[in-house]
N, C-alpha and C positions, 0 to 999 in steps of 0.2 A: 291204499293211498295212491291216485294218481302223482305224474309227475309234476305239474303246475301246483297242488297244496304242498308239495314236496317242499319245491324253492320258496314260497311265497316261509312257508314256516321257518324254512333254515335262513332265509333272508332276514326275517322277523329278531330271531337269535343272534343273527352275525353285526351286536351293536353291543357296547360291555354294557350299558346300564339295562337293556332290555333284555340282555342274558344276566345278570344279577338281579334284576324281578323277578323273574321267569324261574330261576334256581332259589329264591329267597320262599313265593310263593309252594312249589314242590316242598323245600321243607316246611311250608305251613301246614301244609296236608289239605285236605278237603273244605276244610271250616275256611282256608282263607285269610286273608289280613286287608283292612281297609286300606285306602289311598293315602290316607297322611300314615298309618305304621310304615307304609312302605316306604313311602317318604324322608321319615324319621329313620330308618334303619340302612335307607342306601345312601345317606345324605343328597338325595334328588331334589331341586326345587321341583316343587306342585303341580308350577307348569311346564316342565319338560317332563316328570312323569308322566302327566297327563295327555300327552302326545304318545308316549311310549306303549303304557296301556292302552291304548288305542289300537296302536300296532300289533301288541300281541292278540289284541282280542279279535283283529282284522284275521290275522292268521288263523285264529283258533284253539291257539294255545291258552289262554285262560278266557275266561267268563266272570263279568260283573254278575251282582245281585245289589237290590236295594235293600236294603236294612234299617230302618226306620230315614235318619238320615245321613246314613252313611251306605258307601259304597261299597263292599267286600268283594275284593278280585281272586278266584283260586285257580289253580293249574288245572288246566284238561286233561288231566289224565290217560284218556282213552286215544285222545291226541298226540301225546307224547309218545304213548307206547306202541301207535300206529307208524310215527314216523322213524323209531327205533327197528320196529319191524322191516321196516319200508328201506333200511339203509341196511339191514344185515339181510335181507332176504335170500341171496345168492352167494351166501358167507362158503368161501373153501369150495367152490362149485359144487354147490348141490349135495356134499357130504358131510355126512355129520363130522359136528366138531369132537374133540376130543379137548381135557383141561393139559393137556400138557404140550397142544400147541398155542402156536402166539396169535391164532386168529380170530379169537373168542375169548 
């Protein structure tokens, strides 16, 4: 992960209803939840969700599908765990961690 999808993602997240999508969705897992569960479970109106998912999806962090008529938004996974990567990548300079320090 360059540094430009870096901030645009952690920009994405640095908003509380778009980081409460974005963690609601991850525990949805794969399958996803449509736009009104989401809605219904963050108490979001529809249409500021719908701004919001936009933004994650700008970033890359999650992916619509259509489904008959409904929208299903789930976490990118591979996204998340690129930019996880991408922020401990030089964790402890370059040495391995150990579980009984605090940097890991």
């Amino acid at each position: 992960m360059d540094d430009k999808k870096a901030v645009t993602a952690l920009a994405a997240l640095a908003q509380e209803s778009r980081l409460a999508t974005f963690r609601l969705l991850v525990q949805a897992g794969p399958d996803g939840l449509a736009a009104s569960r989401i809605a219904e479970a963050l108490g979001v109106p529809p249409s500021s969700l719908s701004f919001h998912l936009k933004e994650l999806t700008h970033a890359d962090l999650i992916v619509p599908r259509q489904e008959g008529r409904f929208v299903i938004y789930a976490a990118r996974f591979d996204t998340m765990s690129t930019l996880l990567g991408f922020l401990t990548e030089n964790c402890c300079g370059g040495t391995p961690c150990s579980r009984d320090t605090s940097c890991c």
